[in-house]
N, C-alpha and C positions, 0 to 999 in steps of 0.2 A: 530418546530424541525429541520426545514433546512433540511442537506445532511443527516442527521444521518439513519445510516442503509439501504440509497438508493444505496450501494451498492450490496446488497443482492441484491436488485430488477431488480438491470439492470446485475448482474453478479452473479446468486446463485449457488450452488454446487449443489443443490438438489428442485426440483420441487413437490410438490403436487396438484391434481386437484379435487376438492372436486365439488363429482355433475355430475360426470364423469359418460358418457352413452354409449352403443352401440348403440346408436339409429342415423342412418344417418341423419346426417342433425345437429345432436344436436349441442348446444355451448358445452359440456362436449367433446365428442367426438372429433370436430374442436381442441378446445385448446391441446388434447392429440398429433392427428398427426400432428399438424402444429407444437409444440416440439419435436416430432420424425423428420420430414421432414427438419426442420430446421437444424438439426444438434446437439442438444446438448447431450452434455458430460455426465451430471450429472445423478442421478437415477430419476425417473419419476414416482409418486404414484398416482395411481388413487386412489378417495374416494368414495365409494357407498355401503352402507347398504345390496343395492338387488343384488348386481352384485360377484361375486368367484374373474371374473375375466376379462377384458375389452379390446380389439383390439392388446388380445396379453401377455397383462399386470396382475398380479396380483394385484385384488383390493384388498382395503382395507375397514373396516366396520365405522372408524370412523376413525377422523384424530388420536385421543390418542394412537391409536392402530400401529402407524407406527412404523418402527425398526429403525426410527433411525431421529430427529430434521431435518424436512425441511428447508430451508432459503428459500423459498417462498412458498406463499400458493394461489391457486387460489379458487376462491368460485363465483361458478354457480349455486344456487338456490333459491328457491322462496324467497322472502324480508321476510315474517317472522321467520325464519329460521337464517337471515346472523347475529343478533347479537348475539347470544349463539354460534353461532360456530364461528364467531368472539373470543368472549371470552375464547372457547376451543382449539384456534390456539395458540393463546398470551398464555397460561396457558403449551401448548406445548413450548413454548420456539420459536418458527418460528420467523424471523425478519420482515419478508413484507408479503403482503397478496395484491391480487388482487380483488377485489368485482366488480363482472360483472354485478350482478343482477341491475335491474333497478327498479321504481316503488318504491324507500326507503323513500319519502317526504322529508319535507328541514326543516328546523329550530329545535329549542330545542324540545325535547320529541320525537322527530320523530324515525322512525328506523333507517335511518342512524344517527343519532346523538347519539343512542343509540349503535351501533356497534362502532362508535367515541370513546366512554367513554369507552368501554370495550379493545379497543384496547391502550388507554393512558395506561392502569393501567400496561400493560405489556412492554412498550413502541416496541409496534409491529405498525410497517407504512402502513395506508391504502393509498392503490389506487383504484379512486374510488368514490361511487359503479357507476352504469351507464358509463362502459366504455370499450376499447374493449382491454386493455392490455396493452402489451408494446413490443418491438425488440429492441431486439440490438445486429446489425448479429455480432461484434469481438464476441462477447462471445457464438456465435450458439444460441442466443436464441430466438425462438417465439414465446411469450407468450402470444399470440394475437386469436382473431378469424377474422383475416381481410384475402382476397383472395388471399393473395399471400406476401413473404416474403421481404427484400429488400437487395441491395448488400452492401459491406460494403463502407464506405466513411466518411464524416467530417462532415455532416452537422447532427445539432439536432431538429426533428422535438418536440414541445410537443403542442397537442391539446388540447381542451375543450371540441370539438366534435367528437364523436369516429368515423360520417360518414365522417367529412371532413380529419380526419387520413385515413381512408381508400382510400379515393380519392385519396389524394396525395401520400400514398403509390401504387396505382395502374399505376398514373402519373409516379412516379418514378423508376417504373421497366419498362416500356416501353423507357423510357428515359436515363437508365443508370444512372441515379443519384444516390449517394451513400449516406448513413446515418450511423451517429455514434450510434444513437437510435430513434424511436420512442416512445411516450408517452401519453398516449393516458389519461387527465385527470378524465374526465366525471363531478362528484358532486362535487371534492374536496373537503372530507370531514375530509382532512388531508393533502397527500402530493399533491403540490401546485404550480404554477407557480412560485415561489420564490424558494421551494425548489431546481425546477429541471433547474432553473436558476443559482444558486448556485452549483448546480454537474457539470454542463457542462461547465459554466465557467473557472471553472479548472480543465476539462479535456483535454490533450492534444490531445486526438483525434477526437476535436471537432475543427470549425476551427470557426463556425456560427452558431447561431441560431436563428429556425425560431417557433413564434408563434401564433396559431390560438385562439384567445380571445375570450367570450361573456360576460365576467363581473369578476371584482376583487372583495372578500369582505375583505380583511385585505393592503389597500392602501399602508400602511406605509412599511410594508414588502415588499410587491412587489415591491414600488420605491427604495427600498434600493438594492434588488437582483440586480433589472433591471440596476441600474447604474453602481454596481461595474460590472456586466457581460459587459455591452457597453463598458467599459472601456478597455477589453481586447479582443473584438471581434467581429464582426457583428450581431448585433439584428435585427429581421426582424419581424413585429408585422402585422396582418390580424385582425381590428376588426369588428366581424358583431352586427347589431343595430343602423347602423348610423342614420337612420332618425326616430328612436324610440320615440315616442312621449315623454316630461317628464312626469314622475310620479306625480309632484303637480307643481300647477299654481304657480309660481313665484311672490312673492310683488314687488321687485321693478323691475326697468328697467335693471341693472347689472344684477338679478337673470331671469330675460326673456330671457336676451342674452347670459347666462352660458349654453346652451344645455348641454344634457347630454354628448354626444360624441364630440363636442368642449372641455369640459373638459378632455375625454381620449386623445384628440390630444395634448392638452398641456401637459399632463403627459409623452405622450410617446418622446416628445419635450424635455421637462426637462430632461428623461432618457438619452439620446441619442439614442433612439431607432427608427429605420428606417419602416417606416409607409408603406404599402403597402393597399390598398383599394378593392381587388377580387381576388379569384383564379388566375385567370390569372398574372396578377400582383408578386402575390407569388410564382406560379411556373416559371417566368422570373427571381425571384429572387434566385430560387433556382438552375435554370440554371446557371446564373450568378455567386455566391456565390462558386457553388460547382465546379467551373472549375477555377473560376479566385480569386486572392486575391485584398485586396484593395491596390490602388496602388496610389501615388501623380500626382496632377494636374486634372483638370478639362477641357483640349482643346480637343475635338474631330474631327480628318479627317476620309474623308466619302472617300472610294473608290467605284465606281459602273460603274457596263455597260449598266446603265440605267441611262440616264440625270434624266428621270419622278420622280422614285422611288430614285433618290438620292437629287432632291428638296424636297420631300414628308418627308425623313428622317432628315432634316435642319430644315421642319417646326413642325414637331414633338419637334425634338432637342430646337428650340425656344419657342415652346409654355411651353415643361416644364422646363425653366427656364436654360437651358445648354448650353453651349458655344462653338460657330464654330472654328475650330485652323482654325489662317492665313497656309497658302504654303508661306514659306520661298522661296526666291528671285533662291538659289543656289539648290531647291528642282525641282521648275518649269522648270529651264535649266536643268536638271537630267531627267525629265520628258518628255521635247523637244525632246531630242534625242532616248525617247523611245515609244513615245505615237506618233499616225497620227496627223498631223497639225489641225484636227477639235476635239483633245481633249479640256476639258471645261478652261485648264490654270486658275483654281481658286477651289475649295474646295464647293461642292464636285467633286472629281476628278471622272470625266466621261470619261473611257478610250474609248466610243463608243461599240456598241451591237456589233459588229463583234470581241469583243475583246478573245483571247487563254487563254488557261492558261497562256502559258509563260509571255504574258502581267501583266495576274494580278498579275504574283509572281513577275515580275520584276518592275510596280511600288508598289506594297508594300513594297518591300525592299527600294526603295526612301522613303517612307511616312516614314516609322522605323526610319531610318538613319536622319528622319529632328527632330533636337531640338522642334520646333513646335509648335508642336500638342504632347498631350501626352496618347493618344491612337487613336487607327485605329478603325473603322469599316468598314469591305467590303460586298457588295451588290453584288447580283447575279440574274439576271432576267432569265429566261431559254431562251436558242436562239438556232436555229439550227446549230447555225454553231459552237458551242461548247459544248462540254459537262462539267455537273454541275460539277460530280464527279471529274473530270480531273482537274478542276479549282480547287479545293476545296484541292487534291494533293498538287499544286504547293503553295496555300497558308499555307498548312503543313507545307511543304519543307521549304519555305522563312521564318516564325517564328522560326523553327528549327532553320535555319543557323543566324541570328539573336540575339536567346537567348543561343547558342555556343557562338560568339563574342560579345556579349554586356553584362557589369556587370548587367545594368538596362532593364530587363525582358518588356518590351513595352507592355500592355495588346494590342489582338485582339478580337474583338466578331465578328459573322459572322450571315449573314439574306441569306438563298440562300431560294428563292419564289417559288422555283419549290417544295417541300418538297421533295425530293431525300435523300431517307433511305439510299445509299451507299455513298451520301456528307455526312450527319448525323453520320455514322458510324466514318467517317474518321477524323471529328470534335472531336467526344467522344474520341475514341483512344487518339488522341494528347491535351487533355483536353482544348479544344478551345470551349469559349458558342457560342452555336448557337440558334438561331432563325428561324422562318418561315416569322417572318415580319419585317420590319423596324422599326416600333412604339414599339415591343416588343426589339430589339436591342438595341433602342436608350432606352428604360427605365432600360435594364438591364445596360448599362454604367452610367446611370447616380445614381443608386443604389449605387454602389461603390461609387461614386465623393459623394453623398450625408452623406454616415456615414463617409469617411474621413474630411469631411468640419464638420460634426455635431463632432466631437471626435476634433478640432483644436477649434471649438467655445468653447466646455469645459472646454477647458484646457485656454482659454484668461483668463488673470487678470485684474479683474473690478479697474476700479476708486475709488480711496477713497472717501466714504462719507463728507460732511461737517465735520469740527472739532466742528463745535457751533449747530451741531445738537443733543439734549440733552433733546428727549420727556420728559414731565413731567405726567409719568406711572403713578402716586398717583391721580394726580386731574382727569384723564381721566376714573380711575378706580372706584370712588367714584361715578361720573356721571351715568356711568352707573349700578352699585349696587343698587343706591339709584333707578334706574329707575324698575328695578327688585324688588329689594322690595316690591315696593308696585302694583306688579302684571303687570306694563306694560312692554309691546313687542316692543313698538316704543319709539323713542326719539322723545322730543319737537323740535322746531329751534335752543331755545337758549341751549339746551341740546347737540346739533350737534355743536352748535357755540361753545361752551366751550370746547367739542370733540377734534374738529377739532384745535383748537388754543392748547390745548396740545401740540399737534404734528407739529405747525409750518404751518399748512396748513391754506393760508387763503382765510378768509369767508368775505363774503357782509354784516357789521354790522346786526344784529338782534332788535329789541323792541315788545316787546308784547302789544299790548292793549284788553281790553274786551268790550269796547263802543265805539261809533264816538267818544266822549271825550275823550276820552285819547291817540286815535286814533291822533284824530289834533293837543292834546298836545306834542305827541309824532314825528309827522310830523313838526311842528313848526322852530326846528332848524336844519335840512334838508335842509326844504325851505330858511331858512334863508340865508342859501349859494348859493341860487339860484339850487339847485339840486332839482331834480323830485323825485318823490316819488313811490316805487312799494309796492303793499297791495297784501296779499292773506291769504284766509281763512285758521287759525288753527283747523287742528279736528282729533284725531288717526284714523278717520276714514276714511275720504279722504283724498287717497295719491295722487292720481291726479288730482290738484288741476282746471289745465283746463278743466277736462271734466266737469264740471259743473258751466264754467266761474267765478271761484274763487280766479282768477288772475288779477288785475288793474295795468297797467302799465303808465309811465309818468304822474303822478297824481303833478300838479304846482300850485295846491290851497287849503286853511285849507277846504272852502267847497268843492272841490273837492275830498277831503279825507272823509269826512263826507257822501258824497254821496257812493262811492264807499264803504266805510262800509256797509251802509246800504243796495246795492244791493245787495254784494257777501252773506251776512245773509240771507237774501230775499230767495237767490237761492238755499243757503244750506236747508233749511228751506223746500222748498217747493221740491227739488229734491232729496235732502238725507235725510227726515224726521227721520229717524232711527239714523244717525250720531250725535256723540257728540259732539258739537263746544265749543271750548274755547276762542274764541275772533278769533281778525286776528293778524299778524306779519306784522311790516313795515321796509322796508330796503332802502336805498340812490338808485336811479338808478344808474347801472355801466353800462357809458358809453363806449361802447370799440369798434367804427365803425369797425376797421378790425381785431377783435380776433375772432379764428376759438373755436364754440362749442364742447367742448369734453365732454366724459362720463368716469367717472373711481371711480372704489370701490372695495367692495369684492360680492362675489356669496357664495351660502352654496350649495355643492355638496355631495349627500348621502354614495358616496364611494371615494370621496378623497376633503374634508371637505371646508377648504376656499381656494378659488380661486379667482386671482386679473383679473380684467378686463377691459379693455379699449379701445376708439373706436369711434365713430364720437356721439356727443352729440345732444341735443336739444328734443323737441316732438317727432320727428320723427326716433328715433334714434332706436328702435324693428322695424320697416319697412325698414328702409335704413340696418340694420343688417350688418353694418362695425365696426368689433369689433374682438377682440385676447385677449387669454388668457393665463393666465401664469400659475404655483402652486408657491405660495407664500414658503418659503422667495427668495425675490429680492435683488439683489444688482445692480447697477447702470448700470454693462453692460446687464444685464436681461430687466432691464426695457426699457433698447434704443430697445433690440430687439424683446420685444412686441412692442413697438408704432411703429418700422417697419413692424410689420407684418399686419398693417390698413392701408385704402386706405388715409383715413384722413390726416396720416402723409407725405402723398407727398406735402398739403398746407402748412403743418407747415414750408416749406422751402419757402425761398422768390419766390415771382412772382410777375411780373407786376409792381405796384406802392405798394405794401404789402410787408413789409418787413419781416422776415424770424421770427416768435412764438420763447420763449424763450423754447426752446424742453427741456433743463436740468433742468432747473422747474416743465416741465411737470415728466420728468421723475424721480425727487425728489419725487415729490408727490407720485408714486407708489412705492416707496422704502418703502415712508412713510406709507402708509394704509398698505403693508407688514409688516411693523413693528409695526403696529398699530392692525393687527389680530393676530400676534404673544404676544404680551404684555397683551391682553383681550382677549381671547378666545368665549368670552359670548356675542362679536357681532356676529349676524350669515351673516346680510349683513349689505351692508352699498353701498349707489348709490347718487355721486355728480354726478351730472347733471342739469344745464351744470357747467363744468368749464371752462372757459372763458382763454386763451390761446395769446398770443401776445407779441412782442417783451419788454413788461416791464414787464415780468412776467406772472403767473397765480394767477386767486383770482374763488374762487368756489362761485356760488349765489344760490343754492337751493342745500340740501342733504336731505335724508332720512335712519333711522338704522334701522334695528329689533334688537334686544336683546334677548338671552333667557339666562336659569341658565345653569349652565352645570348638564350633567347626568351622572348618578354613573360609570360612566366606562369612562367618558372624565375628571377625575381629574390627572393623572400622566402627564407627562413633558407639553408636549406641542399638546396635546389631536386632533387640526382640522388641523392639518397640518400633511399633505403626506413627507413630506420633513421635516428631522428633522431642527429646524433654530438652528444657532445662540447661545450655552448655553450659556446665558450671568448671570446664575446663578452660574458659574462656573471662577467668575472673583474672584479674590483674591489679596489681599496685603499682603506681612511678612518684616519684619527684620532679614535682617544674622548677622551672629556673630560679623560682624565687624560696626554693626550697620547705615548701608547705607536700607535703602527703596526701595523695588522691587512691581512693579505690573507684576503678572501671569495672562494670558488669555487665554482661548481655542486662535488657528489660525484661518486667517482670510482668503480666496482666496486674499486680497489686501494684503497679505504680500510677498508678493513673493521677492518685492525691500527690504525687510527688512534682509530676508534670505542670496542674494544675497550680503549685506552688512556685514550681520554675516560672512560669510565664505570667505570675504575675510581677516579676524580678525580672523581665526582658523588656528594654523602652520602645514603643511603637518605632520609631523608625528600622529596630534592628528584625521585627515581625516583618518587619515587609520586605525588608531584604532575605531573609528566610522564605517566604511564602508568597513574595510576588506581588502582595496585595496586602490592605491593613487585614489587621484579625484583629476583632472585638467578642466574638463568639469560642469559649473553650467549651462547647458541651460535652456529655459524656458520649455520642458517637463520635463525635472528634479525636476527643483522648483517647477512647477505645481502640480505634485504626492506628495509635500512637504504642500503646501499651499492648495490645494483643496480637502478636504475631506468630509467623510460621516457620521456626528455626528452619526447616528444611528451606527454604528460599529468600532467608529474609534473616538479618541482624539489625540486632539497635543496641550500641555500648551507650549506658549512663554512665557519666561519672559523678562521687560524689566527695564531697570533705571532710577531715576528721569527726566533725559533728555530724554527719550525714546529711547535709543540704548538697540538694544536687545544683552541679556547675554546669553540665551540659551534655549534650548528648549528638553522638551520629549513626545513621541509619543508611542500611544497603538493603535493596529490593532487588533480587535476580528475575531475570525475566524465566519463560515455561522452559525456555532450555537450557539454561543457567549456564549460560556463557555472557551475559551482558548483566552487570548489574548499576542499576543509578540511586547516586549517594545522597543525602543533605545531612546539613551538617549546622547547628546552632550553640552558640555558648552563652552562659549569662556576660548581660551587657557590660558590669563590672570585671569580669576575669581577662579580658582582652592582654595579649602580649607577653603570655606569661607559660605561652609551652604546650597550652590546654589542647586547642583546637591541631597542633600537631600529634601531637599525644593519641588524640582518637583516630586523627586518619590513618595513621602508620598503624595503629590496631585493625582499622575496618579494612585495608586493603591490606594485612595479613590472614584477616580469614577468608577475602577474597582468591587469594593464592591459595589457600589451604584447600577450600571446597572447589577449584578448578575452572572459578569464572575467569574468562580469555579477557573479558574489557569492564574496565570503571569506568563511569561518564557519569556528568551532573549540568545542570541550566545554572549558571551563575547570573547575578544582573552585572552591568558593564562598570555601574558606579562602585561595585563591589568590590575596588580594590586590594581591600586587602584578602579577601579570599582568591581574589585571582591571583596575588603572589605567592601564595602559599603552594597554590596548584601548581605552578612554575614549578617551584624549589624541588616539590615532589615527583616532578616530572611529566606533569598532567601536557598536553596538547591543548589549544585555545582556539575553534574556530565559530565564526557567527551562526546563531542560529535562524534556521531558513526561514521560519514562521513569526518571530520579532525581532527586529531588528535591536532593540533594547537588554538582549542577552545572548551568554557566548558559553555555548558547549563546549565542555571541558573534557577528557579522555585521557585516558592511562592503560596503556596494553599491557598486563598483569604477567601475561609469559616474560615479560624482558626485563618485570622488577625482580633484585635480590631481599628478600624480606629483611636476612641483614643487616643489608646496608642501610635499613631506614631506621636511620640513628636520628635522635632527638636534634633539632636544629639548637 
């Protein structure tokens, strides 16, 4: 359901509290005066059967009985109780309902599952059950039972854990921290980390948000919330479970090394969402966040009047990966003439422990004034011969006079060691983050620096794919059907060799034998080339084939082949009595003295399905545990920045007498297994190991698949991916009128040059009919918001012409409940009248109908005639728009189109 109806919950007219007690202490009670105490506006109903009348209030005997439709309902009573009066709330008309009660169980049939169903029927929004409320002071409201309210401000907390909302809410009234709301999930047995990701995203009075996770169950939503919110503001993610054991043993070596919480890290990676690891952590961020915005650059200068604590905060700054700003040449003569001859003259700037305030305000104002560095941090150690607070003034003062004269606002964060509650104060006032320690300063700058740097990786346009890279989806797809059919879960070798050579990915020849004979037959013309020979026992049953030395390597003789058969049987035999063997497999040895062992496949994760993996290969490769992961799909700049994020890839670059792995091969190859779980969903993993890495290439010499069917609820789009990929089901050819051949495609992030080429082929006046306004500016954050979208909410068909210049493109944006989506639409200025611009709408509002948005709407301008007749033809609605008069919202209710009928005019 999204946003729908959360505004009720975060802003109601009217409160009920069902469950409402005189009894001190009680949760009925709490929820009354903390919405008295808070402030709110609205009427306030108590519920209770036993009660006249409650701390003031006249009760009420059941909710039907109120004078008058609540917009929110709270419910405090025992679990078996919450689904009938569930169902009696919704049947009142109420929009949101709180469910405190705990103790509801989890899955189908359960009570909360069954208060679920009785609240769809009404489409009334739980929150909930197991949870302690919500705030959210603009609107006076605490609909919470936590110890204390909070002040008003920007930041969005939303919890999973009603204690660790309390906490932070407690944290944050000591601390002055301000919130736009609290949110306190519990079971979500309805509204959801997506949803209240989706409110606050586009709320303006939200600037950040911060989340406290223990587990997603609907992936796909969640990545979709979580990206567009990154998109337009800082996400700050706490998840607990990190070292959670997995829930089932893993087959191969990829599914060992997919931990559970390695895979929430690549999610929250892919999102852009900025990862924080402990309370602490989060409340730095929320210091940070809630005083300071994100600002460009990454060079940090240290001011301190402590040498100790200003090397201590360099090597923090180093360890997690931040950058020391040089002192400009004309900064340190600015400094000469204000610092004692034994200041440190290098970064960090140690104006020495005897230092005044006047000192410190008067070199920060040098640090400000230096191009640089592009934020300060100042250090305070407490010394007698100054005081904290005094200092803490003048570093006021100096930002003041500062962000008066400079267009570019300089972030400051501040560490003063003494904890001096009247420095504290004087930081809050002037909205300046402060700190107690240096390791907490330096994480909160670098918080910032890292969602500005994660929001620029975003928006980068990958490389184009190979042009002759053109999977063959049918043979790959029959392999593994046929392997399902008849009941197995594994692929053979030559089942993986036919796999894999689909896809371009290549493999160490394959041959099967079931005896020494055929074995030596099969070895014969091998040897005959003078190459060695590698043997290893085939069995679904052992997958690792050396624990039970079922591996023969450099095998240079027919009897030596013959032998090694017959030992590796011997051993299966007597060690895996159980196991089924099918012969053995013999393959060329490849010899590659300096190619580096990698590991790359897919993993099967329970809540965000395939995940690509990759990382230092060989036996040893769950021990060594160098390995990154991604959520598939990949494109080529993805995959460079998983293989940077293993240690492995520092050999892939030349050393020594080794010269430098073909890395672009490597990282084809995980475009390719992305594209390769995307096309078959029915692999659950898949683990080459090793593949073999070196300046002429990569060639993989041993894989392993599981396979399963899919299950009744993984058959629509694209079922094991968090990320929607690629609809390449949505590629299309037509003929215009003038009978010239067009190909239409969803957009690509690699189009961006293609854009950029279009609109220099479109005459200003037709830009402004497009966009409302000239446009002279095509930068790359422009084109980017153009080129990179979120299939899950959003299409853009390009068309283009036999030569492949693009003609023009249309683009649909669904809103967070994806029942409203709004279109635009541009063609190059030449192609007018020729079929185009229908062409694309009758595509765009069929896949409007396909994903189940209820209404198309677009702003046209008035002079736009010929897009308004178009809208006609297609049966769009035309009414003025309320906010300019100069243009006329256009509307198409999508239930009453036949996709059919929209036949080419």
């Amino acid at each position: 359901m999204s946003t729908y109806r959360l505004d009720k919950l975060l802003a109601p007219r009217s409160v009920a509290v069902v469950g409402a007690s005189p009894r001190q202490g009680s949760v009925g009670l709490t929820f009354l005066r903390n919405l008295r105490e808070g402030g709110f506006n609205g009427a306030i109903y108590p519920v209770n059967p036993r009660h006249k009348q409650i701390d003031g209030n006249r009760c009420f005997p059941k909710v039907s009985a109120l004078p008058e439709v609540p917009d929110l309902v709270i419910i405090a009573v025992p679990p078996k109780k919450v689904p009938d009066l569930v169902d009696e709330v919704g049947r009142k008309g109420a929009a949101a309902a709180i469910v405190v009660t705990a103790g509801m169980g989890y899955g189908s049939g359960s009570l909360a599952d069954r208060a679920r169903l009785a609240a769809r029927k009404y489409g009334l929004r739980l929150l909930g059950p197991n949870c302690i409320g919500v705030i959210a002071p603009r609107a006076n409201l605490n609909a919470s039972f936590a110890s204390r309210t909070v002040q008003a401000g920007d930041l969005a907390l939303i919890s999973q854990s009603g204690t660790v909302a309390g906490a932070i809410v407690e944290w944050a009234g000591h601390r002055r921290i301000g919130f736009s709301a609290m949110v306190s999930l519990g079971d979500t047995v309805d509204v959801d980390f997506s949803d209240c990701m989706d409110y606050f995203a586009a709320d303006p009075a939200t600037r950040a948000i911060l989340l406290y996770i223990e587990s997603i169950s609907d992936a796909r939503k969640f990545m979709s919330a979580a990206r567009a919110a990154a998109r337009t503001k800082p996400v700050v993610v706490i998840k607990s479970g990190r070292h959670a054991p997995g829930a089932k043993a893993a087959a191969t070596h990829t599914g060992a090394l997919a931990g559970s919480d390695a895979v929430y890290d690549a999610a929250f990676r892919r999102a852009g969402l900025l990862r924080v690891l402990d309370l602490d952590q989060l409340f730095a961020a929320a210091e940070t966040l809630g005083r300071q915005k994100p600002f460009p650059g990454n060079r940090l200068a240290i001011l301190t009047n402590g040498g100790g604590i200003g090397v201590l905060a360099v090597d923090r700054l180093i360890d997690l990966g931040g950058h020391l700003a040089e002192i400009s040449p004309e900064t340190v003569a600015r400094l000469d003439e204000i610092l004692p001859a034994s200041w440190s003259r290098a970064n960090p700037v140690d104006i020495v422990g005897d230092a005044d305030a006047e000192r410190f305000a008067r070199s920060l104002e040098a640090l400000l004034a230096d191009t640089a560095n592009d934020a300060v941090l100042v250090l305070n150690v407490p010394m007698a011969l100054a005081g904290a607070s005094k200092a803490a003034e003048a570093i006021v003062g100096a930002v003041k006079q500062d962000r008066a004269k400079s267009y570019r606002k300089k972030p400051v964060f501040t560490a003063w060691l003494s904890a001096d509650e009247a420095s504290f104060r004087i930081f809050e006032a002037a909205q300046i983050p402060h700190y107690t320690t240096e390791a907490d300063a330096v994480r909160g700058f670098l918080q910032l620096v890292r969602y500005r740097e994660a929001q620029s990786e975003l928006m980068e346009a990958p490389d184009s794919l190979p042009h002759d890279f053109v999977p063959d989806v049918g043979k790959a797809r029959r392999v593994v059907e046929d392997a399902i059919a008849v009941g197995r879960t594994w692929l053979d070798p030559l089942e993986i060799n036919a796999l894999l050579s689909a896809y371009d990915i290549p493999f160490a020849p394959v041959t099967l034998a079931k005896s020494a004979e055929e074995a030596v037959a099969a070895a014969r013309p091998i040897l005959a080339e003078r190459n060695a020979v590698a043997l290893k026992i085939l069995s679904p049953d052992i997958l690792h084939k050396t624990d039970i030395g079922g591996v023969k390597l450099d095998l240079t003789t027919e009897a030596a082949v013959a032998e090694a058969v017959s030992d590796v049987l011997a051993r299966a035999a007597r060690l895996r009595p159980d196991a089924r063997v099918e012969g053995v497999i013999l393959q060329p040895m490849i010899r590659r003295g300096k190619a580096r062992e990698l590991i790359a496949g897919l993993a099967d994760d329970p809540a965000f399905g395939s995940v690509i993996v990759f990382g230092r290969g060989g036996t040893a490769a769950e021990v060594i545990n160098d390995k990154a992961l991604a959520l598939p799909p990949l494109d080529l700049k993805l995959a460079y920045d998983l293989i940077a994020r293993t240690r492995v890839s520092r050999i892939l670059k030349a050393y020594r007498d080794v010269p430098a792995a073909d890395e672009a091969a490597v990282a084809l190859v995980l475009v390719k297994l992305a594209q390769l779980a995307a096309d078959i969903p029915e692999i659950r993993e898949l683990d080459i190991n090793p593949l073999l890495a070196d300046e002429k290439g990569v060639i993989a010499i041993d894989a392993h698949a599981v396979v399963a069917p899919l299950g009744k609820n993984e058959r629509k789009g694209h079922p094991r991916f968090a990320v929607r990929p690629y609809p390449k089901e949505w590629e299309r050819r037509f003929t215009l009128r003038d009978g010239r051949h067009i190909f239409v495609r969803p957009v690509r992030p690699e189009d961006e040059g293609e854009f950029l080429r279009f609109f220099q082929q479109i005459t200003p006046e037709d830009l402004r009919l497009r966009f409302f306004a000239p446009v002279r500016d095509f930068s790359h954050a422009f084109l980017a918001r153009l080129t990179q979208i979120d299939y899950a909410r959003a299409i853009a068909f390009v068309a283009f012409d036999a030569t492949g210049d693009m003609m023009g493109a249309v683009r649909l944006l669904a809103d967070a409940n994806l029942e409203t989506g709004e279109y635009a639409i541009l063609l190059r200025s030449d192609l007018k009248g020729i079929g185009l611009g229908w062409e694309l709408m009758r595509l765009m509002i069929e896949w409007a109908k396909t994903e189940g948005l209820h209404e198309v709407e677009g702003q046209v301008l008035r002079e736009n005639t010929a897009m308004l007749e178009m809208c006609r033809k297609l049966g769009f609605t035309l009414r003025n728009d309320r906010d300019d008069p100069d243009l006329l919202v256009v509307t198409l209710p999508i239930a009453t189109i036949d996709k059919d009928a929209l036949l080419p005019s």
